[in-house]
Each structure stands twice: as structure tokens, then as C-alpha cells.
N, C-alpha and C positions, 0 to 999 in steps of 0.2 A: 943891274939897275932896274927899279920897278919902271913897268908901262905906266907913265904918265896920262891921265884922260884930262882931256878939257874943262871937261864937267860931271859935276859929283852922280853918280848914278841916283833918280831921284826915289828910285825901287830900296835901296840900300838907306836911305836918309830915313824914310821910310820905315823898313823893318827897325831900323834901329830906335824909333819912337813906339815900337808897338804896333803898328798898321797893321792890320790884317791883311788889307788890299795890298800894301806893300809885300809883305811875307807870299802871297798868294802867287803875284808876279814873279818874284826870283824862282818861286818856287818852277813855275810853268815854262823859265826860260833855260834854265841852269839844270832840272830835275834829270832828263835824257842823257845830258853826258854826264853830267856826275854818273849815271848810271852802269851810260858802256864803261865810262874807264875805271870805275873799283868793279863792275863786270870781269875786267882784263885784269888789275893790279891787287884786289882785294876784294874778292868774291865773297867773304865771310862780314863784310862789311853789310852788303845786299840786305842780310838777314835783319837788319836792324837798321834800316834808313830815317827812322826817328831819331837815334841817337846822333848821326849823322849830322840831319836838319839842327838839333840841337845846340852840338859845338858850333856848327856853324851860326847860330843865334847867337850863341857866347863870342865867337871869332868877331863877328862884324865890328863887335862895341871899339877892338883892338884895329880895325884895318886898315891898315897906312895908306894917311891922304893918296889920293891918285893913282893908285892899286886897283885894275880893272876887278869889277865884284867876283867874275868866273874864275878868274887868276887866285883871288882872296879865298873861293868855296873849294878849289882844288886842292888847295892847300892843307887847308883842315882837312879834308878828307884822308890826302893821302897822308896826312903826322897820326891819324887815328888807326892806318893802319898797325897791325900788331907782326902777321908775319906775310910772306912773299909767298903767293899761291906757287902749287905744285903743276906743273904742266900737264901732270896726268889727270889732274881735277877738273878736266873739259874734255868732253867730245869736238869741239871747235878745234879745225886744223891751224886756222888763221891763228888764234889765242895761243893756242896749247907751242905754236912757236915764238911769241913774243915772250910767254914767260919762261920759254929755255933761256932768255937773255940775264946777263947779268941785271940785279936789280936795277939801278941805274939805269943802263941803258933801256930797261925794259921799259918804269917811270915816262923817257925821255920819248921812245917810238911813243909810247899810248900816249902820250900829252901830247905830242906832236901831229900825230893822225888823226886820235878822237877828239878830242878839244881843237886842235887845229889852232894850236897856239906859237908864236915863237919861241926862238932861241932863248930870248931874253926873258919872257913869260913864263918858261920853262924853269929859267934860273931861279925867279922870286918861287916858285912851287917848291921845288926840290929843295933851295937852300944852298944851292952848290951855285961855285962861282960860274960864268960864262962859258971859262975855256973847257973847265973838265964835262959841259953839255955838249959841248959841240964834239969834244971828244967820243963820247957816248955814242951820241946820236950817229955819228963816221963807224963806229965798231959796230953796232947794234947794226943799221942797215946793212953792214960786210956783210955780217952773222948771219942776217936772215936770207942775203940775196946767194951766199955760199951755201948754206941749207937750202934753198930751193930750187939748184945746179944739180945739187946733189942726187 
């Protein structure tokens, strides 16, 4: 179930008429973790943060009522990705073991740590039901804290 907000982000009402001042805002609130998490989940994304902004122009006109806008930008983001970076594609120790995870669960740590989103926020991103996040999100932490035993 999407996070519910109170009231319409007025940044989003905004960009969706055109605002520049609108677009300019998301951009300076949202731009940093969009950043670390296709940083961590789709690093070949980086190369092209225009197109990024883009869909995510296209996405807004679509984003369901009461749909936090970060939840909404994460989104696009990660459906643009194309494939699952390789763990050897970073000198980051940190990284290079989130993406040893299955995708999924890998999605679910980076949403959960960089974004600092919920369970539930998690769910509208990914698309997957509730229970198989929470599943994730229980293996992925085993994963990494059994790898860092190791």
C-alpha cells in the first residue's frame, strides 16, 4: 500500500504545470539520493542523469494521488534500470558487497539505507508485495552481516 501524505507536495503540482522554480526544487531535494542509490543499483544510469530527470518529468503527470514524490522518483529510476551492476565495478567495499546480493534484496538494503525509506515505500518502488520485502530485506542483512564475520 502506497504512503499516504496529507498534502499534495506543492514542488510536484508544480513541476507538473511547468515551473521551473517547481522542477528546480525537486530537483535540489531528491537529486543526492537519486544519486547514491543508482550510485549502488545502476551506476550506468549516472552517465545520463538527463534522461533520468526526464522520465521522471514523464512519470510525475502518471503519480498516484498520495504517493510521496521520492517514493514516485525512485521509482522511475530504478524501472530505467536495464541491468544489475557487477560487484567488481567499484573499488567501494561497502557497495561492491550490496551488490553481491540478490537483486532484490540488493533494491531493498539500498532503498532502505540510502533513501531511508520504509518497508512499505519500498514496496510501491520495487512493485513487489510487502511480504516478499521484508523477506529480502531479513536475507540481504543475514548476507551481509554473514559476509562480514567472515
Amino acid at each position: 500500500m502506497p504512503l499516504v501524505l496529507a498534502v499534495e507536495d506543492p514542488s510536484v503540482a508544480g513541476a507538473r504545470g511547468g515551473d521551473a522554480l517547481a522542477w528546480a526544487d525537486l530537483y535540489e531535494r531528491f537529486q543526492p539520493v537519486l544519486l547514491r542509490y543508482l550510485e549502488v543499483v545502476a551506476p550506468d544510469e549516472l552517465n545520463d542523469m538527463d534522461a533520468v530527470w526526464r522520465r521522471a518529468g514523464r512519470a510525475l503527470a502518471g503519480q498516484p494521488e498520495g504517493v510521496d514524490p521520492l517514493v514516485w522518483l525512485l521509482r522511475v529510476a530504478r524501472d530505467g534500470r536495464v541491468l544489475c551492476p557487477s560487484p567488481e565495478d567499484t573499488d567501494d567495499p561497502t557497495i561492491k558487497r550490496i551488490r553481491s546480493l540478490r537483486p532484490l534484496d540488493m533494491d531493498v538494503i539500498a532503498l532502505r539505507v540510502i533513501a531511508g525509506l520504509s518497508d512499505e515505500d519500498v514496496a510501491v518502488v520495487t512493485g513487489r508485495p510487502i511480504e516478499r520485502i521484508r523477506m529480502a530485506g531479513h536475507r540481504g542483512v543475514a548476507k551481509l552481516v554473514d559476509e562480514g564475520a567472515a
